[in-house]
N, C-alpha and C positions, 0 to 999 in steps of 0.2 A: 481345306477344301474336302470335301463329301469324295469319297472311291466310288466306282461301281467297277465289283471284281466282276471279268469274264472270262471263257477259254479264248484260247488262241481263235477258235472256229467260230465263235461268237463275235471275237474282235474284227475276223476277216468280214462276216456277212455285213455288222455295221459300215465299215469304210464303203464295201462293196455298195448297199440302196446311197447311201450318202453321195458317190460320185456318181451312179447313175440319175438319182435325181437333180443333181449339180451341173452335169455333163450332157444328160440326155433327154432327160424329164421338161427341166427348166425352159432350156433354149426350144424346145419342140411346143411347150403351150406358151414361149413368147413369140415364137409364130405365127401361131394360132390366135392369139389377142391382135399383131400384127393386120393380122390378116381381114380378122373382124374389123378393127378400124379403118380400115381404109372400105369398107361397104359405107360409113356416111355413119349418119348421125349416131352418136353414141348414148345418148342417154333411151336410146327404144330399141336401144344394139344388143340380143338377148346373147349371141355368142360371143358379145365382147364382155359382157358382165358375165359368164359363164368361165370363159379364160383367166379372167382378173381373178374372180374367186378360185379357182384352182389355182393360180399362181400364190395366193395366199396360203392355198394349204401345204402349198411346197415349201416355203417359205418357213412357213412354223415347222413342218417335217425335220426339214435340214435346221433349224434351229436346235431343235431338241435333239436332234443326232450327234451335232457339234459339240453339244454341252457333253454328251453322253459319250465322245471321244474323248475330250478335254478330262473326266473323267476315271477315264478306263482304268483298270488296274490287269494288268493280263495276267493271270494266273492258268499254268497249267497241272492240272490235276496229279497227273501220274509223277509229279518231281516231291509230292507230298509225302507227310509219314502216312504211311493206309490202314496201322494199328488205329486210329484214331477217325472223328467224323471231322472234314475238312472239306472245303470248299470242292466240288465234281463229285463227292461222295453220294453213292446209292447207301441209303441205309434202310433197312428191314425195322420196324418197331413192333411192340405189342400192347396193342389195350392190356394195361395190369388189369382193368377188374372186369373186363367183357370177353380176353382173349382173341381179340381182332386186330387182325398184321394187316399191317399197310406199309408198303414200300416206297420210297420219297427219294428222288437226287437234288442236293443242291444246287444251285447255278444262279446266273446273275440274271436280274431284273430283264433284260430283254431276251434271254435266252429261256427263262422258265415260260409253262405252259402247266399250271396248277391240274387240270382236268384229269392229264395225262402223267400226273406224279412229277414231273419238275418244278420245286419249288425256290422261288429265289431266299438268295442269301439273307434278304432282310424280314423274312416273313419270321413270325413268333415261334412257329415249331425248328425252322431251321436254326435259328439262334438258340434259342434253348440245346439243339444236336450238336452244335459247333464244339468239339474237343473231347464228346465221349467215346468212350470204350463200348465196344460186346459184351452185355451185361450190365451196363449202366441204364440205373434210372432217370428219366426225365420229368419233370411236373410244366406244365403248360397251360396258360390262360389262353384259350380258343373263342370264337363268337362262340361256337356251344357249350361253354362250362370252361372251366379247369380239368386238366385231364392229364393222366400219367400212363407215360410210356417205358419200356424196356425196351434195349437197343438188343436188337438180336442178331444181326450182321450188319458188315460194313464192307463194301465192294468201291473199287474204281473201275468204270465202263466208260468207253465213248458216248460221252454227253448228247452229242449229234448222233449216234445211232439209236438213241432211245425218243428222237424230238419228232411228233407226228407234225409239224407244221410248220415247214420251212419256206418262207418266202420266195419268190421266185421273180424276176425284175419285170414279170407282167403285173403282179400285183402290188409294185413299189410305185406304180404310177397313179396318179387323180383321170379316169377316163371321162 
């Protein structure tokens, strides 16, 4: 079976939309569908096919969460070696032949946010990163070319203090 490594804080927010939409979401638009149906005729019942189709998308939601718990691999950053680029690792690069730093942390599929330099674990620059040193070089097939970087530091930070986009159980819901 396929892993998807994440931090501990990563693991919490998954379970956390999971039972809300299980526990809160779910039973709240089977209400709603409820509700519509008993106004009468269903097939010209716009909020009743509005309920159904959100219940659909909760449905595949929690689906794909489920897989993605079954999944999990919990790793936490700071139990790692930090000479090294490892899973939570912020790491500093350099374009060898442009001299252009860009700073990247790794993290897992649900936790990254590419925009904002979290990049997950399975993307092509992070795995090419996974295991070098300060001062190692990296070579990387990109959409824009092949391109080569120098590792020029390696930091462990709080993952979640560096994440601009944190879900919130207002918008774990289908409105």
């Amino acid at each position: 079976m396929h892993v998807e490594p994440m931090t501990p804080q990563g693991y919490d927010e998954l379970l956390r939309e999971f039972k809300f939409l299980k526990d809160v979401e779910k039973p709240r638009v089977n209400e709603e569908k409820q509700r519509a149906a008993e106004l009468g005729d269903r097939s010209e019942n716009a909020e009743y096919h509005a309920a159904k189709e959100k219940l659909r998308h909760i449905d595949k939601r929690l689906f794909y969460l489920n897989s993605m718990i079954e999944k999990a691999q919990i790793i936490d950053p700071a139990t790692l070696d930090h000479s090294r680029v490892h899973f939570g690792a912020t790491v500093e690069i350099c374009d060898v032949v442009t001299d252009e730093e860009f700073c990247y942390t790794i993290c897992g599929t649900l936790e990254s946010e590419p925009d904002n330099g979290l990049i997950s674990v399975h993307s092509p620059l992070a795995r090419a990163l996974l295991g070098k040193e300060e001062g190692d070089e990296v070579s990387v097939s990109l959409p824009a070319g092949r391109k080569s970087y120098e590792v020029v530091s390696i930091r462990y930070e709080d993952l979640f203090g560096l994440k601009k986009n944190i879900r919130t159980e207002k918008e774990y819901g289908f409105k």
